[in-house]
Structures are given as structure tokens and as C-alpha cells.
C-alpha positions in Angstrom: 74.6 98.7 67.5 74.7 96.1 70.6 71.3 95.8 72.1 71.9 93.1 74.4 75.2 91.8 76.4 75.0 88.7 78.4 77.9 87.5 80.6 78.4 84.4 82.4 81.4 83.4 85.0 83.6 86.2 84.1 85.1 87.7 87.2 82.6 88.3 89.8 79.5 88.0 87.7 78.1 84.4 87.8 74.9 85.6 85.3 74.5 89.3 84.3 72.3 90.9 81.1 71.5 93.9 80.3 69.2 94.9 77.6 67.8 97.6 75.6 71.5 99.9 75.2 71.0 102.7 73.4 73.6 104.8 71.2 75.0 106.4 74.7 74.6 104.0 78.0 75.7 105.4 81.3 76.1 102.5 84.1 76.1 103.3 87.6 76.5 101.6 90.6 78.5 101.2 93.8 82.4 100.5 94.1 83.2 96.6 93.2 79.1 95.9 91.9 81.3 95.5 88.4 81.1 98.2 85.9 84.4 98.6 84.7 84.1 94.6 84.2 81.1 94.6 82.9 83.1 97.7 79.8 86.2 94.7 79.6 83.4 92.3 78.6 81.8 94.0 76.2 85.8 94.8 75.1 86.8 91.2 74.7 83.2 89.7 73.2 83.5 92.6 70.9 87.2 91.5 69.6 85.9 87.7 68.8 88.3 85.0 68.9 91.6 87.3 69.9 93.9 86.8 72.9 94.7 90.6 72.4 91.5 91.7 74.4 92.1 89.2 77.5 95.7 90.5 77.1 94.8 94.0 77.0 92.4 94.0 80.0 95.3 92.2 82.4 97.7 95.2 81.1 95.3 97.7 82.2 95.1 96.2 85.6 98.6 95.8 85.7 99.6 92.5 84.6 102.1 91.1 82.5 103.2 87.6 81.6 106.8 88.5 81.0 108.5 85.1 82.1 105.7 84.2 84.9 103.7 82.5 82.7 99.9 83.7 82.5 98.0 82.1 85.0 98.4 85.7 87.1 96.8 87.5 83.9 94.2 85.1 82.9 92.8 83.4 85.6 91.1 86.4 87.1 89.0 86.3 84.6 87.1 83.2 85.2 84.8 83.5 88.2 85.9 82.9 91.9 89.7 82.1 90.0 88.3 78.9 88.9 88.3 77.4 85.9 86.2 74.7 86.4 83.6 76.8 84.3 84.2 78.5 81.0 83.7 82.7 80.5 80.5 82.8 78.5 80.2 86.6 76.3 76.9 87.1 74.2 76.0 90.1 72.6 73.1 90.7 70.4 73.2 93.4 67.4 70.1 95.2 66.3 70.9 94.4 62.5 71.9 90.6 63.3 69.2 88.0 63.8 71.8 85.8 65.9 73.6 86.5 68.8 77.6 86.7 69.0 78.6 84.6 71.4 82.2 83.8 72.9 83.8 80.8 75.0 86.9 81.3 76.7 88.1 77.9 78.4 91.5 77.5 80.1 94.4 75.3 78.4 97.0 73.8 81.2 100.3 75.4 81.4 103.0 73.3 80.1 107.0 74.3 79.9 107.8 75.2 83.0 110.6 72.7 84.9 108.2 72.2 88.1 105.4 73.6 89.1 106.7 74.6 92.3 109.2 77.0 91.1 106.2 78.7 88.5 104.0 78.7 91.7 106.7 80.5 94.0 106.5 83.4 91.5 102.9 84.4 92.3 101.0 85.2 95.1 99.3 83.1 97.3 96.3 84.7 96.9 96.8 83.3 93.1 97.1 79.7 93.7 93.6 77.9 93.4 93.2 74.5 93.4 92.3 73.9 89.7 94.5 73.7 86.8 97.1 76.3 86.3 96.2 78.5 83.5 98.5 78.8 80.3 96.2 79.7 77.8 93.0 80.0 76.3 90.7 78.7 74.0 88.5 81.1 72.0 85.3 79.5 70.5 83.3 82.5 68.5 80.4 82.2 67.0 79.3 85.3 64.6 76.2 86.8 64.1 75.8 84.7 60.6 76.1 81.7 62.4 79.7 80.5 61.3 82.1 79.5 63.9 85.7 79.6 64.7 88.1 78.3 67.2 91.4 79.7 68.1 94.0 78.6 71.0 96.7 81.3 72.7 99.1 79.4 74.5 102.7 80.7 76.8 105.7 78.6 75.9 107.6 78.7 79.1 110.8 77.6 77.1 110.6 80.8 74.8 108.7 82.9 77.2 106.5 83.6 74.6 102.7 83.8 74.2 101.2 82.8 70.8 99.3 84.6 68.8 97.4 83.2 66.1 96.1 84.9 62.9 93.1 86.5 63.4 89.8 86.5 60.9 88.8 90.7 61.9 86.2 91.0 58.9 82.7 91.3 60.3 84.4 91.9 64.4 82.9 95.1 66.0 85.3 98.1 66.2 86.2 98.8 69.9 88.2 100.8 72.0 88.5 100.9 75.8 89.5 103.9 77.7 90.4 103.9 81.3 92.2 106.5 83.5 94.5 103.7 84.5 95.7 104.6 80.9 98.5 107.2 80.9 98.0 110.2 80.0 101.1 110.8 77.6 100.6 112.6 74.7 103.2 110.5 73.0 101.2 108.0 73.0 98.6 109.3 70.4 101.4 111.7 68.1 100.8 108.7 65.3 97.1 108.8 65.4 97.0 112.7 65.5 99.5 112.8 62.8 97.1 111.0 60.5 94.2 113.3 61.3 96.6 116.3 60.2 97.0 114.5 57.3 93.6 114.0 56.8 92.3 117.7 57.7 90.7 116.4 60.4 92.4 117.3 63.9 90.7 120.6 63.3 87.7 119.0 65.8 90.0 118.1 68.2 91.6 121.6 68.5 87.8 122.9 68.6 87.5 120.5 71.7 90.6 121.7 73.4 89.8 125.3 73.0 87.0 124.9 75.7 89.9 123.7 78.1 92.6 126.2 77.0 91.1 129.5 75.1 94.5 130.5 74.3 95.1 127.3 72.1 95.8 128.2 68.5 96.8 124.8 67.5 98.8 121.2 68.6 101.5 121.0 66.1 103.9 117.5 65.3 108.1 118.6 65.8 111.1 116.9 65.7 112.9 117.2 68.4 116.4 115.2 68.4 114.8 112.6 66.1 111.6 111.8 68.2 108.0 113.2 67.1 106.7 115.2 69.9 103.4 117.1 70.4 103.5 120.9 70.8 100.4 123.5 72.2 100.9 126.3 70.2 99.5 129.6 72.1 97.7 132.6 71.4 100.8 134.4 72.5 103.1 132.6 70.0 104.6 130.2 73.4 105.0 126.6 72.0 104.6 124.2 75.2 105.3 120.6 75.0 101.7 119.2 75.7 102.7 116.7 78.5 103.1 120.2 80.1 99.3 121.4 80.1 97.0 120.3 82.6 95.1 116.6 83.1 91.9 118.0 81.9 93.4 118.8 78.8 95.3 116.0 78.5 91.9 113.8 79.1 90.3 115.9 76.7 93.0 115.6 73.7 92.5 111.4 74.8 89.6 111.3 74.1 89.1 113.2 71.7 92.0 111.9 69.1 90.7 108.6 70.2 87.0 109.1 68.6 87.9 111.1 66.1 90.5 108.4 65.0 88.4 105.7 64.7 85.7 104.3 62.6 82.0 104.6 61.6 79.9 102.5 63.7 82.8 101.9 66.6 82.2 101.1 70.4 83.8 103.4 72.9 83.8 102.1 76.8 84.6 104.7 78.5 85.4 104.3 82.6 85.0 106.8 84.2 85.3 109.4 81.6 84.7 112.4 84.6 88.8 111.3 85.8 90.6 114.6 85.4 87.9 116.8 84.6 86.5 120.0 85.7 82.2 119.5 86.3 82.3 122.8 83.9 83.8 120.3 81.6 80.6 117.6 81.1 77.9 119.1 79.1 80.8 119.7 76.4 81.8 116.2 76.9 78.3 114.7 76.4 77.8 117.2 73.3 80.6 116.0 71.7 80.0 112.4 72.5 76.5 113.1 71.4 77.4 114.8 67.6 79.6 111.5 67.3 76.7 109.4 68.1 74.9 111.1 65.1 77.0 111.4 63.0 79.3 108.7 62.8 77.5 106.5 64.2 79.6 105.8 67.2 78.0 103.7 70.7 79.5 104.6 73.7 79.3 103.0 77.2 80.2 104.9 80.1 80.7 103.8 83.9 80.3 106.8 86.1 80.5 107.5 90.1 79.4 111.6 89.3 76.2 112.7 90.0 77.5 116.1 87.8 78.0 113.8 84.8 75.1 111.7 85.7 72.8 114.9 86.0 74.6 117.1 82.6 73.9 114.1 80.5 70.0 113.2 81.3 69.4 117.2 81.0 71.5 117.8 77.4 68.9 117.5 75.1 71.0 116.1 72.2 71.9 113.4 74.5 68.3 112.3 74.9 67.6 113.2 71.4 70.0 110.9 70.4 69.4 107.7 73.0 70.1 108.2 76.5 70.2 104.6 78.6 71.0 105.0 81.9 71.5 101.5 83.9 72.3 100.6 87.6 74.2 97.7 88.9 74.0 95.8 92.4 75.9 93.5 93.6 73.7 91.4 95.9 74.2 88.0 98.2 72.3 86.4 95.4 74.3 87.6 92.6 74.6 90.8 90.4 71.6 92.6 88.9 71.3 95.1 86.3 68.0 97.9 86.4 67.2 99.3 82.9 65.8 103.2 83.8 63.2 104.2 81.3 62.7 107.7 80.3 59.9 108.5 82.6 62.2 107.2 85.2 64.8 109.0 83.8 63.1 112.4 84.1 62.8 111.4 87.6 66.2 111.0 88.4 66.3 114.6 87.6 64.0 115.8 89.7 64.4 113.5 93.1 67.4 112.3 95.3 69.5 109.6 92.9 72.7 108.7 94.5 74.9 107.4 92.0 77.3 105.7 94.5 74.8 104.0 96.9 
């Protein structure tokens, strides 16, 4: 389980730690103070030495290197679009002695004809005096101790970006969730397949039957070749399930998501209230409590709802499991992160606690 995450010059945050996470975290804090980059840098220390988590993170926000090159996608990360100082990711696991650590430096495009014409391709608001980023350089460092170091480059000739091998044994198991992510159904027909297969999308259904009572099951069809995901009702109706509503589409997310995935995985969740009903939260943090327990799951959730704020801190499983509840400010002077303790905790419930301010 991560304990401790310590960040330095990624995006906004010049220094930032927060210690003492539990199995479910809930961050707070005002709009731009950093919580959903604070969940992409757990995300990419968490992946090790692996361009697929920077590359991930830009697709979420929209990016793509297509034939522009990277420097749109990747130099965002590094703080004030500079990359005069390298991205700096530490986290510390309660059953590791050492600390994982991560270095992301920037690697000079090369390939393109002049740099004029890759410039003209971006906007302005892009261009920064140093170097023109076209790749990165991972440097990871495990929890044993060992090292490795890995390079992703673009090659503007192929418009390609490399992706070296990877070494996953021993990398923490994580999975980012974001309502900028779609919410089509397709998308998860291969993971719920195998849970069908497995006699396990049984939990899933249990989940959606809060949201729809009249579910009897989601069944996988053919239909003119392509695998498609079906809501099978009460009243014998099969609906395609891109038909039924967000909250149930959000639901079936995240739900095939953790029950997909691995003992001992990290979910970061942001903004896990998007799409659904208040009515909706204390099965939410039940759920994501029993997965806590069982499975061992640790989830990190970014939140602007006092509703969600207040269901979680007053489910008892939730704080019979580990409840941590952080805030984050973004000052002149930098970023700061308050830990709330559990007396402070059973405050929050009991005075004023704007979650937004």
C-alpha cells in the first residue's frame, strides 16, 4: 500500500507530499490547487520506467502526437513548461524499506526538417524558450534498490514514438479513471467478457441493480460481427446499454474496472461523483469499501461534493476500513497538502467544511 507520494516540478507543483494514505484517500481542494495532477502522478510513478503513463495522461487531456511531434504532450508536464528541471515522483510502500523513486528528463527533438515548420504547428502558448521536447528519459529506482533507465523518443521521419520493452515485475497495478473518459460500453465488452467467463460479473450486475431495479442481467451478442453489450430487463426488453442512463453507465465503469483488476491494485478515481445521483454515494463507498477488504484494493479519490465528502466520513465500513481525507491549497508560496486526522475528521461532520473553498 503507498504511504507516502512526493512530487517535484511536475506541472504546477514545485514540491508537494503527502503522507500517511490510507486504503481509501479522498483529496479535496479548490479548482486548479492540483488534484487530478496530483492522481496522474501517483499514475505515472506507479507505472515505473514506461512512456505509456506520460502517454496516457496527455490522451486524457486531449493530446496526441500524431505527426506534431510530442513537445505539445510532454512538456506540460514539467513545471512552468520548462525543462530546465527534471519531474521528480517518490512514493514510499508500507512493506518496502526504500522509496520508489522516478526521474523524467526531456530528450531534444530531432527529425523534423526545421524547427520552424514543427513550431508553426503548435500554439504559441507552447513555445518556451528551452529545448523542444521529443522524448523522455525514465530513471526508476525500485523499492529493492535496483535501478533502470529507459529512453522514449518520436522519430519525426516515421512519425513514430518508441517504445521500449518494459521490466513490469515488481511495478504497482494501477488504473486511472476520469470522466474525461468515455463512457461507451464498448469499451469494457472484452474485460466483462472475461468476468462471464470467470463467474464473476455477477457483482457487477449486483451493483447495477441499485441504478436499474429492473436489470436481470448485461449479456455479450453479436450483432453483424461486432460484440455488443445488452441490458437484459425484468420485462424480457433487451436494450443496447449505451442506451441506459450516465449513472449507470458510470456505475458499470467502475465497476467492471475493479472488479477486473488485481489484488493489491491502485484505483485514482477523479471525480468519481460525475454522472451520479447523491442517492448513489453510500453504495459507491460500500462497494469501494468491501474491495478495500477484500481484495485489497487502494483507492484515491479527488472530489468537489460535499454529499460524497459527507456519505464517506459517515459509512462506517469506510472508516472501519481507513478513511484519509486530505486538502490541497494552492498558495503564492507553493502548494500544500493538510492531512485530517480522525478527530478532525468527525469534525468535518459536525461543523461548516466547504469542500470547494
Amino acid at each position: 500500500m503507498i504511504e507516502t507520494v512526493h512530487i517535484e516540478n511536475f506541472r504546477g507543483f514545485r514540491k508537494l507530499s503527502l503522507s500517511g494514505a490510507r486504503p481509501l484517500n479522498l483529496i479535496v481542494g479548490k479548482n486548479n490547487s492540483g488534484k487530478s495532477s496530483l492522481l496522474e502522478a501517483i499514475y505515472i510513478a506507479a507505472g515505473g520506467p514506461n512512456p505509456e503513463g506520460p502517454f496516457n495522461v496527455a490522451i486524457l487531456r486531449g493530446e496526441n502526437y500524431e505527426q506534431k511531434g510530442v513537445d505539445h504532450m510532454w512538456r506540460p508536464l514539467f513545471r512552468g513548461l520548462s525543462t530546465a528541471w527534471p519531474v521528480v515522483l517518490r512514493l514510499k510502500l508500507s512493506e518496502e524499506a526504500e522509496e520508489r523513486s522516478l526521474t523524467l528528463s526531456a530528450l531534444p527533438e530531432k527529425g523534423f526538417k526545421t524547427s520552424k515548420a514543427a513550431s508553426d504547428q503548435l500554439p504559441p502558448s507552447m513555445i518556451h524558450p528551452s529545448l523542444r521536447v521529443g522524448g523522455l528519459r525514465f530513471e526508476y529506482r525500485s523499492g529493492s534498490g535496483e535501478t533502470q533507465v529507459l529512453t522514449s523518443e518520436f522519430d519525426a521521419t516515421l512519425g513514430t514514438l518508441s517504445n521500449p520493452p518494459v521490466d513490469r515485475n515488481n511495478l504497482i497495478l494501477v488504473t486511472l479513471v476520469s470522466p474525461m473518459i468515455p463512457l461507451f460500453p464498448s469499451m469494457h465488452v472484452g474485460s466483462y467478457s472475461r468476468l462471464r467467463q470467470d463467474n464473476r460479473h455477477f457483482r457487477v450486475i449486483e451493483l447495477l441493480k441499485i441504478v436499474e431495479p429492473a436489470l436481470v442481467d448485461i449479456e455479450v451478442l453479436a450483432i453483424d460481427g461486432n460484440a455488443s453489450l445488452f441490458a437484459q430487463l425484468s420485462s424480457g426488453e433487451k436494450i443496447p446499454a449505451s442506451h441506459m442512463g450516465e449513472g449507470f453507465l458510470r456505475i458499470f465503469q467502475l465497476a467492471v474496472v475493479l472488479v477486473s483488476s488485481p489484488d493489491g491494485a491502485v484505483f485514482l478515481f477523479d471525480e468519481p461523483e460525475a454522472g451520479l445521483h447523491h442517492s448513489l454515494y453510500d453504495t459507491l463507498w460500500n462497494f469501494l469499501s468491501e474491495a478495500a477488504s477484500k481484495w485489497g484494493i487502494q483507492v484515491f479519490a479527488t472530489t468537489h461534493s460535499d454529499e460524497l465528502l459527507r456519505a464517506g466520513l459517515s459509512n462506517e465500513s469506510v472508516r472501519k476500513v481507513g478513511l484519509g481525507l486530505f486538502r490541497i491549497d494552492r498558495t503564492e508560496a507553493g502548494h500544500t497538502v493538510a492531512a485530517y486526522g480522525e478527530d478532525a475528521m468527525d469534525g468535518v461532520l459536525y461543523a461548516p467544511f466547504e469542500v470547494r473553498a
